[in-house]
KELO-513871 format. One line per 5 residues: number of its first residue (from 1); their letters; for each residue x, y, z of C-alpha. Coordinates in pm, 1 decimal, m for minus. Example, Ala and Ser with C-alpha at 12.3 -4.5 7.8 and 13.67 -1.06 7.14 Angstrom:
residues 2
1) AS) 1230.0:m450.0:780.0 ~ 1367.0:m106.0:714.0
This chain:
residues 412
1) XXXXX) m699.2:867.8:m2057.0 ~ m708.4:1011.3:m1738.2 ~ m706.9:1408.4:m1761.3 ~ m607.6:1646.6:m1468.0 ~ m481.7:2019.5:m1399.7
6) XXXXX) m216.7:2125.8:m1148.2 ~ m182.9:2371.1:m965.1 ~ m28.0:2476.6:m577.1 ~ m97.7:2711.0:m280.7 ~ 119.3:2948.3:m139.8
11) XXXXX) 205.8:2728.6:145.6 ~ 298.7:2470.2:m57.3 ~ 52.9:2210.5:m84.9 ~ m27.5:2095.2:m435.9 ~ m361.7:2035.1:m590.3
16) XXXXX) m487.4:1832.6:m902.5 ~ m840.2:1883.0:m1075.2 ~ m968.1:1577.1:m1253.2 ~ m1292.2:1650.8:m1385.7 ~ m1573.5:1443.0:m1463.1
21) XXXXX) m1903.2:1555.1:m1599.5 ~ m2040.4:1211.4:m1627.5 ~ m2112.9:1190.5:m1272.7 ~ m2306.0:1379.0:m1016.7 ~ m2036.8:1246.6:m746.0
26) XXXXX) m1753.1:1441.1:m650.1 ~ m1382.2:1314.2:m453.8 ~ m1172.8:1498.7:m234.4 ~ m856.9:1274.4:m136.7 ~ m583.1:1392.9:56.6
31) XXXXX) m258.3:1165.7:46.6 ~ 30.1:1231.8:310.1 ~ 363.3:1150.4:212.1 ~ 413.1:997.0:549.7 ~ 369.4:605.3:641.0
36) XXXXX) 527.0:344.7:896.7 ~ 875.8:411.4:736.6 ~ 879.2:737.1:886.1 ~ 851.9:592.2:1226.2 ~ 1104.5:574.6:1529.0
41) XXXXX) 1158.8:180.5:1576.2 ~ 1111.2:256.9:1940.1 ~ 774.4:418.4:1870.2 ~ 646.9:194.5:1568.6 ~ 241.5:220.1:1481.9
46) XXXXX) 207.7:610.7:1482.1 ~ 139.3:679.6:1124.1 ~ m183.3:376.2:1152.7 ~ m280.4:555.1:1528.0 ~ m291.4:874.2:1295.3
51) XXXXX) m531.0:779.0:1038.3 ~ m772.0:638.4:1355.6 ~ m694.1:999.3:1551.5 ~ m775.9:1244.8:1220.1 ~ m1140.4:1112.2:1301.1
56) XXXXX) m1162.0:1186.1:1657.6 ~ m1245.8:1567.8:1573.8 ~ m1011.8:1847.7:1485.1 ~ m942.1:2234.1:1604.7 ~ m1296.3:2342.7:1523.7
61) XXXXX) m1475.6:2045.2:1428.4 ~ m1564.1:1762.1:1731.2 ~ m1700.4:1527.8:1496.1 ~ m1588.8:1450.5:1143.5 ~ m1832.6:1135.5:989.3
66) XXXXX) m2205.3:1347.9:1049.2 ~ m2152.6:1691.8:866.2 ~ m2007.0:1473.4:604.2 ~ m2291.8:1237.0:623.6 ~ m2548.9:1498.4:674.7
71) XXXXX) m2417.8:1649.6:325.3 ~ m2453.5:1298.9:120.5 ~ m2111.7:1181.0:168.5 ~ m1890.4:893.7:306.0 ~ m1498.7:869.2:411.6
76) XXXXX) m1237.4:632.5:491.4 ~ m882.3:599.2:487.8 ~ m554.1:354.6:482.8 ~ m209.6:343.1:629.5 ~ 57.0:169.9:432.0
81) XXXXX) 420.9:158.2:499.0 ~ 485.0:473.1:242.4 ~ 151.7:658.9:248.4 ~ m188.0:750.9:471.7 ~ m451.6:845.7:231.2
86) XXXXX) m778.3:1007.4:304.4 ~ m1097.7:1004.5:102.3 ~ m1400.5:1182.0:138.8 ~ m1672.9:1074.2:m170.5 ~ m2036.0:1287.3:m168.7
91) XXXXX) m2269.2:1481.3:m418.5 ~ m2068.2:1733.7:m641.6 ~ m2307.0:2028.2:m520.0 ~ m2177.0:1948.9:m120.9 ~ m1807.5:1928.2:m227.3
96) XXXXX) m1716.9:2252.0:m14.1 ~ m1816.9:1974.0:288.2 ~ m1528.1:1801.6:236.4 ~ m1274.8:2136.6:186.3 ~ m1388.3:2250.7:509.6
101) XXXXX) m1336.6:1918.8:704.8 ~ m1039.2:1795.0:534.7 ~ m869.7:2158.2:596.5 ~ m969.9:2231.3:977.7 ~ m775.0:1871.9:1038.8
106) XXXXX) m483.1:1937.6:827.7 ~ m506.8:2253.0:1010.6 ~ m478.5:2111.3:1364.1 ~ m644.3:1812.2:1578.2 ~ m806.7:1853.6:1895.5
111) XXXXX) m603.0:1703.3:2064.8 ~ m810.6:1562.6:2344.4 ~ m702.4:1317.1:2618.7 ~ m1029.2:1143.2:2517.4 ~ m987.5:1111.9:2184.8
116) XXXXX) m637.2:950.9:2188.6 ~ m764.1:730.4:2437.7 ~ m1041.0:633.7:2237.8 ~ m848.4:545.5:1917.5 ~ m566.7:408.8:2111.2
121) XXXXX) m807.1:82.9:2245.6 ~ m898.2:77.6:1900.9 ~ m595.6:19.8:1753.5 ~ m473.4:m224.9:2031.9 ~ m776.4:m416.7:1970.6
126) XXXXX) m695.4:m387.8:1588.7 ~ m327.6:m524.0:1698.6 ~ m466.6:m832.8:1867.4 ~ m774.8:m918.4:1695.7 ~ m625.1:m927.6:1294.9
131) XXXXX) m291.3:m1000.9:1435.6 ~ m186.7:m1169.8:1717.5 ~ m541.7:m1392.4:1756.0 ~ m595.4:m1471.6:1413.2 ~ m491.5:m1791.0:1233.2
136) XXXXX) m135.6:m1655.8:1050.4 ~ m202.5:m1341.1:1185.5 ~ 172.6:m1224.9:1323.1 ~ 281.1:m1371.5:945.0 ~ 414.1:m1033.9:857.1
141) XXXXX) 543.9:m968.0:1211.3 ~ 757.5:m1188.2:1184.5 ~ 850.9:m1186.4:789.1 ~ 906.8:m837.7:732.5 ~ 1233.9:m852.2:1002.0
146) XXXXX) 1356.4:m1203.8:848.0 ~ 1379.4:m965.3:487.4 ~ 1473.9:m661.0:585.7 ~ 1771.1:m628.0:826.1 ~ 1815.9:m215.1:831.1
151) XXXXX) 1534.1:m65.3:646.5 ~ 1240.3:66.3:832.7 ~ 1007.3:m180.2:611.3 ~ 1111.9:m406.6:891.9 ~ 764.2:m344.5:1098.9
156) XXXXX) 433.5:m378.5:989.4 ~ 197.8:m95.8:985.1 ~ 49.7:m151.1:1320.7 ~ 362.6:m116.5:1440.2 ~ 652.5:m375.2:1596.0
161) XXXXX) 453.8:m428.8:1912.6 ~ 176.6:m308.5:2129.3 ~ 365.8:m174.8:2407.3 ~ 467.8:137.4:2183.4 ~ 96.5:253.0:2131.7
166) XXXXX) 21.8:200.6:2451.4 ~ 298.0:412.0:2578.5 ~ 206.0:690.0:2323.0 ~ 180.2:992.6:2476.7 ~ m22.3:1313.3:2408.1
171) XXXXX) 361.1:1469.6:2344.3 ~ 430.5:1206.6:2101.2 ~ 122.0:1160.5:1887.8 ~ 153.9:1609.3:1877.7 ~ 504.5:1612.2:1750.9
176) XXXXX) 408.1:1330.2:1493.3 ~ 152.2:1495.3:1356.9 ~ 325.9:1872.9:1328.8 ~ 643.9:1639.4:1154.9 ~ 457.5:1506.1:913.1
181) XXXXX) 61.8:1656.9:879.0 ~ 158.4:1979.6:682.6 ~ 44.2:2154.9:386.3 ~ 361.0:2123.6:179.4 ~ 344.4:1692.7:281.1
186) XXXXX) 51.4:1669.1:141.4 ~ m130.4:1599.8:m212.1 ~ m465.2:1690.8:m221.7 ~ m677.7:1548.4:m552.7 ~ m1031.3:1644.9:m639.1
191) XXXXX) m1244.0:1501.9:m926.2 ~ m1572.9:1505.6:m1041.9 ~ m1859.3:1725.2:m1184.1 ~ m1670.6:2047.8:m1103.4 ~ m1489.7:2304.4:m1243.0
196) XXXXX) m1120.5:2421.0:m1210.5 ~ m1209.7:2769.0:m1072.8 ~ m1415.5:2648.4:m863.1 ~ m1202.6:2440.8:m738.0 ~ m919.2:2682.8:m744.2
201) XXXXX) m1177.3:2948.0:m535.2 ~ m1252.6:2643.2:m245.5 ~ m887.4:2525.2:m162.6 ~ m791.2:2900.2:m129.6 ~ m1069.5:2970.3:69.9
206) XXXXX) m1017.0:2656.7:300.8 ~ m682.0:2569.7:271.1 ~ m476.9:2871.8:203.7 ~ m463.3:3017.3:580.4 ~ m328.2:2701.1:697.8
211) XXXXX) 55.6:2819.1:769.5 ~ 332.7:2611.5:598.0 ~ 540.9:2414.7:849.0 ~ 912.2:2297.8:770.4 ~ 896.0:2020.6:520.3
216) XXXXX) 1033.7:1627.8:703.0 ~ 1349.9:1498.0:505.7 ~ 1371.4:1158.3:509.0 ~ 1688.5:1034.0:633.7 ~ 1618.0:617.2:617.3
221) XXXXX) 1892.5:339.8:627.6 ~ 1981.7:163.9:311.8 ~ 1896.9:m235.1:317.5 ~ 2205.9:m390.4:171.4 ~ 2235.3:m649.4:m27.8
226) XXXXX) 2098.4:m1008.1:104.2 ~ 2348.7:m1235.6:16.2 ~ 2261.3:m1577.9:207.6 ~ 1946.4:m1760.4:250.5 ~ 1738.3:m1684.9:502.1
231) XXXXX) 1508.2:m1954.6:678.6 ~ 1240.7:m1936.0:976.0 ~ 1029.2:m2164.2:1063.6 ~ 691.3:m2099.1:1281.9 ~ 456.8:m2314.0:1505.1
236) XXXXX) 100.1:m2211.6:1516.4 ~ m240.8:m2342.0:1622.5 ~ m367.9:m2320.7:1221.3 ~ m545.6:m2525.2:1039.9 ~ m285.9:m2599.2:741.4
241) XXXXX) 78.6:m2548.7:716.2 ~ 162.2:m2261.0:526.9 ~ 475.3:m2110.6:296.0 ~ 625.4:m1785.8:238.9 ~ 857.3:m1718.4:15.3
246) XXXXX) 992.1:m1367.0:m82.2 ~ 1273.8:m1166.1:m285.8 ~ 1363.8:m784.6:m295.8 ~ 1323.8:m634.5:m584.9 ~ 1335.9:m252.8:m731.2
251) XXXXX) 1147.2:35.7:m617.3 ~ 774.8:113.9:m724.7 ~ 925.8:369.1:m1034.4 ~ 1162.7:86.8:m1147.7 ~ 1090.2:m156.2:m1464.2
256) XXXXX) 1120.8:m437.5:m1184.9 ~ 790.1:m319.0:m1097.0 ~ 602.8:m392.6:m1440.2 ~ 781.9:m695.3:m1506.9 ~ 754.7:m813.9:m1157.3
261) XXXXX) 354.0:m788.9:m1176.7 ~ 371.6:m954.7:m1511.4 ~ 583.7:m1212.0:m1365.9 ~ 353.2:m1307.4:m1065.4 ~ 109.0:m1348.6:m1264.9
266) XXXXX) 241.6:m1606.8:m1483.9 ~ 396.6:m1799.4:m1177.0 ~ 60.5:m1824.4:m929.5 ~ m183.4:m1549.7:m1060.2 ~ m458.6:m1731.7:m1191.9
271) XXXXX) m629.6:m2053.4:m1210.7 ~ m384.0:m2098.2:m1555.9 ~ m66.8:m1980.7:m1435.2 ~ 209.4:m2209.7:m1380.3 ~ 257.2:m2294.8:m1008.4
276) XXXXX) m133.2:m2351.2:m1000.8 ~ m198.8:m2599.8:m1291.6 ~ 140.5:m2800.6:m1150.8 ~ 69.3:m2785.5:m768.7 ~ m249.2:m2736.4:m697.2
281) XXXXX) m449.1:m2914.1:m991.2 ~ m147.8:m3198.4:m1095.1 ~ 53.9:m3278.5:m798.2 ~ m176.1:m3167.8:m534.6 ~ 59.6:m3034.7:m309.9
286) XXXXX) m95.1:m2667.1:m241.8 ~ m441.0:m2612.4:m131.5 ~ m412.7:m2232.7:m210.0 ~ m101.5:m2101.6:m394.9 ~ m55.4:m1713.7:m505.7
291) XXXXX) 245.9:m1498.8:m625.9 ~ 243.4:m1060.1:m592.1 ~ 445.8:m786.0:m570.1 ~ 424.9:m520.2:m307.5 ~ 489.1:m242.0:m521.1
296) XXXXX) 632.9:m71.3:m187.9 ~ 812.3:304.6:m287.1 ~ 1143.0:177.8:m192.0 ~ 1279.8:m201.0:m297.8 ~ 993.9:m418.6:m254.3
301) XXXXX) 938.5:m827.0:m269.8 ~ 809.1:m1061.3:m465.3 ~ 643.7:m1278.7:m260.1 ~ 488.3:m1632.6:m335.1 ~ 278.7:m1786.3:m56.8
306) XXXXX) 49.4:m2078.2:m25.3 ~ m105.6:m2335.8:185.6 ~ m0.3:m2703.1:184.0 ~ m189.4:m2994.7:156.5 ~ m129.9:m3199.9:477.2
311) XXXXX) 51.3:m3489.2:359.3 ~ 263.3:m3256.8:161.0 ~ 633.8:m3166.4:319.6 ~ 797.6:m2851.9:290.1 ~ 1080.5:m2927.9:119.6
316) XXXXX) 852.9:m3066.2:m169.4 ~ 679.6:m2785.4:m184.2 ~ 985.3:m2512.1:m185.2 ~ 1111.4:m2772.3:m485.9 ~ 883.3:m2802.1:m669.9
321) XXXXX) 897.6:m2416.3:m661.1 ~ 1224.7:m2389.4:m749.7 ~ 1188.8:m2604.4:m1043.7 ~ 910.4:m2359.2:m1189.3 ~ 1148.7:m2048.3:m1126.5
326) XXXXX) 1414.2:m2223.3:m1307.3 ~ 1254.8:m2330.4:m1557.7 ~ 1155.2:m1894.0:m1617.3 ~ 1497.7:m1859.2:m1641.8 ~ 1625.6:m2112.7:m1822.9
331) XXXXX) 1404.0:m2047.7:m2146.1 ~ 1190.2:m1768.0:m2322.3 ~ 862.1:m1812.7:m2246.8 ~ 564.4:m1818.9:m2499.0 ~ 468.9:m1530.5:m2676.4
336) XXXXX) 80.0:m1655.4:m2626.7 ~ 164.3:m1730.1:m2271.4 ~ 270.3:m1353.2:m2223.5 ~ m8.5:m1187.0:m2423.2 ~ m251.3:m1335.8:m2240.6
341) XXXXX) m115.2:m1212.4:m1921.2 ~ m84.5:m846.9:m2047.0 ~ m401.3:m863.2:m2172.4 ~ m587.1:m952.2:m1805.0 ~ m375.4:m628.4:m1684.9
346) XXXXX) m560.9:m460.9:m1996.7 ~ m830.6:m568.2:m1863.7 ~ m784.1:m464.5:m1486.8 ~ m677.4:m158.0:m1563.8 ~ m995.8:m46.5:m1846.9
351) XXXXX) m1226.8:m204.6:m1542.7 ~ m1074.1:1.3:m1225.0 ~ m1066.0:335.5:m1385.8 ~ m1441.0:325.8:m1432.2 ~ m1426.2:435.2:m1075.2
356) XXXXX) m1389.5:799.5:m1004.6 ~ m1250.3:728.7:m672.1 ~ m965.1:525.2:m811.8 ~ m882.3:726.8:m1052.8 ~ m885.3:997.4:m780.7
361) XXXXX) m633.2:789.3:m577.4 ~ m437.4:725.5:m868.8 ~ m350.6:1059.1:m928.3 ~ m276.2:1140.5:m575.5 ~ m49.6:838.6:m586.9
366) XXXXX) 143.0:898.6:m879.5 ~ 216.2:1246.2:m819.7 ~ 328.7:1186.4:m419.2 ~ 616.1:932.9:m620.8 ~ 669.5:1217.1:m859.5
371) XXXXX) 586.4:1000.6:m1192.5 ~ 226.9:1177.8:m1264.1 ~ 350.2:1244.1:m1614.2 ~ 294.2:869.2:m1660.8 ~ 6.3:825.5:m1540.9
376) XXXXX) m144.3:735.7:m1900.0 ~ 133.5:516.2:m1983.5 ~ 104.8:234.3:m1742.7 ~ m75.1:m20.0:m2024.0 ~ 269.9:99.2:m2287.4
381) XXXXX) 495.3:m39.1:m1989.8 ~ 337.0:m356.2:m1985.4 ~ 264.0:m368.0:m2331.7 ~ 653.1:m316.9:m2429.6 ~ 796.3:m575.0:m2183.5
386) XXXXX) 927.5:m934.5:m2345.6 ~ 1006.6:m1254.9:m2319.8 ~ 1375.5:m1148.5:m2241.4 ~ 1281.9:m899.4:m1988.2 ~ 1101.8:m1172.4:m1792.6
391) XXXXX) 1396.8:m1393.8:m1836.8 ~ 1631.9:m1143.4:m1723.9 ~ 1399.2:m1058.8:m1421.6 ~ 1399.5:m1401.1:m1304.0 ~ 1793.6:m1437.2:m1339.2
396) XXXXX) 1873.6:m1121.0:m1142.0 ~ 1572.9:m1155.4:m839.0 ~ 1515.4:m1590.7:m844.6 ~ 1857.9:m1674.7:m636.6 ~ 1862.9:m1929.4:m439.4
401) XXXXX) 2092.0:m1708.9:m194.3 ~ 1877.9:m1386.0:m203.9 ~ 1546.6:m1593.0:m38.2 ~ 1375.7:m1551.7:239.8 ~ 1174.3:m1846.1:330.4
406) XXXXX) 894.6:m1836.5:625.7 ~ 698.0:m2178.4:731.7 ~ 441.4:m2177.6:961.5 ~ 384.8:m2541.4:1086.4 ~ 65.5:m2681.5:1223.0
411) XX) 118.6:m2757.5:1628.4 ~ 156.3:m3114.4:1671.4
């Protein structure tokens, strides 16, 4: 049971308390409802140059890592294609550390011609090192605009291409960050060995002169509705051919999303899930073979993905597939079958939330989708899902003319 109290500051950014007296640590996260889908597709990777730039000193502060490490404490942060989330973890007692930093850069940046030059090499290094000269490295580069035709999931979080960081200028990166780095855009969690008023007393002291700015509305295209099969096939200097194989599905605050995660896991989720014992231990046809959702905040995928034995063909494999997927729809599965996967997530879920900081994140995460009143509910969603909800899951998302199918194939 996770416990937390709400409350918000005059200009308008809301703050949770989750306390924890069984810990001398103390978290300060601050999630911005801002991600790559809030990009301009002519100016893709701003919201990942962001989370690099909110390190390169603010208004007051040059340097944001050594007063936090000087006080006990560590940070980090992460860019997805819905959120950037900041995390600051250190001794309760130096907590006001992290209201002080964390407020001076919601506050304002420096804005330094060094310091966007600085992160900017680091993100185009980022750019060709993970993805451009790594082995299935421009995978999602070239996925993500095979799925989606219209909605700004299309790019990947570094962005479409390197050119548009590069051409980033100090204009640019200022109006992104006045759009979108505001009090009343943000969620700001903090949990720990503390107490509410104190709490209360720090993020007025720190946080309360910051001056509201106007609040982005998200305008973003609908996807429609894929109706044929979609097919494209890669050649890359890789070790091992590899498939990708994905379907949209419903939002993050949808069933889809609880019976999706169930559902991956009994298709390629474990060393005893379906696709593995058949293709990987059986017919030897996969070296590797997984199945996950993306959970994304708008329709998301399914994706299954694995690496093929050489003599294997692709059109074996992507059968073979098929004839699992069907076989979900075509009957109920067994009740023992589906306990046991609801009872890793059980599992998972007990394990994960021995962590302060995730529970931290969780809350931030929850309430930015505006679902924090289920926070504690998440193990009665998977617990109440059936044999016919999987069923019906596979019958509405598993069509053959709703796939997307990527191949990378090893250069001859």
């Amino acid at each position: 049971m996770i416990n937390y109290e709400e409350f918000r500051l005059d200009n308008g950014l809301k703050v949770i308390f989750h306390q924890d007296k069984t810990t001398p640590l103390a978290v300060l996260n601050v999630l911005y409802d801002v991600g790559a889908k809030d990009e301009d597709e002519s100016r893709t990777g701003f919201a990942h140059l962001f989370e690099h730039l909110m390190f390169g000193g603010s208004k007051n502060i040059p340097n944001f890592d050594t007063p936090l490490q000087m006080a006990g404490g560590e940070c980090n942060a992460f860019t997805s294609n819905d959120i950037t989330n900041y995390y600051n973890t250190l001794p309760a007692q130096n907590i006001e550390t992290a209201f002080w930093l964390e407020s001076d850069r919601m506050l304002e940046l420096a804005f330094t011609p060094k310091s966007l030059e600085v992160q900017r090499g680091v993100v185009i290094e980022e750019f060709k090192q993970r993805y451009l000269n790594q082995p299935y490295g421009d995978v999602w580069l070239n996925f993500r605009p095979l799925v989606y035709k219209n909605h700004p999931y299309k790019w990947a979080t570094i962005g479409k291409e390197i050119a548009h960081i590069e051409n980033a200028t100090m204009e640019d990166v200022k109006g992104f960050f006045f759009k979108h780095y505001s009090p009343q855009n943000a969620v700001m969690v903090v949990g720990g060995n503390l107490e509410l008023e104190q709490v209360k007393d720090l993020a007025e002291k720190w946080f309360g002169p910051i001056p509201a700015r106007e609040k982005y509305v998200r305008n973003i295209p609908a996807e429609p509705e894929q109706t044929e099969a979609r097919e494209l096939v890669l050649e890359r200097d890789v070790p091992s051919k590899a498939f990708y194989m994905a379907f949209r599905m419903g939002n993050r605050t949808s069933s889809d999303h609880f019976i999706g995660d169930l559902c991956s896991d009994i298709i390629a989720g474990s060393k005893s899930s379906r696709l593995y014992n058949r293709l990987i231990v059986e017919e030897k046809k996969f070296t590797s073979i997984s199945a996950y959702i993306t959970g994304s905040l708008e329709d998301g995928l399914f994706v299954i993905s694995g690496h093929l034995n050489q003599e294997s063909t692709f059109e074996d494999a992507q059968a073979a597939i098929w004839e699992e997927l069907d076989n979900l729809e075509g009957s109920l599965m067994d009740a023992k079958e589906l306990t046991k996967v609801k009872n890793k997530h059980k599992t998972s879920k007990v394990f994960s939330e021995q962590s302060l900081l995730n529970r931290v994140m969780n809350i931030a995460f929850y309430e930015n989708m505006g679902q924090l009143s289920e926070i504690n509910n998440v193990l009665e969603n998977y617990d109440s899902i059936t044999a016919e909800d999987i069923q019906d899951f596979s019958k509405r998302i598993f069509a053959r003319n709703k796939q997307s199918v990527l191949k990378v194939n090893t250069k001859k």
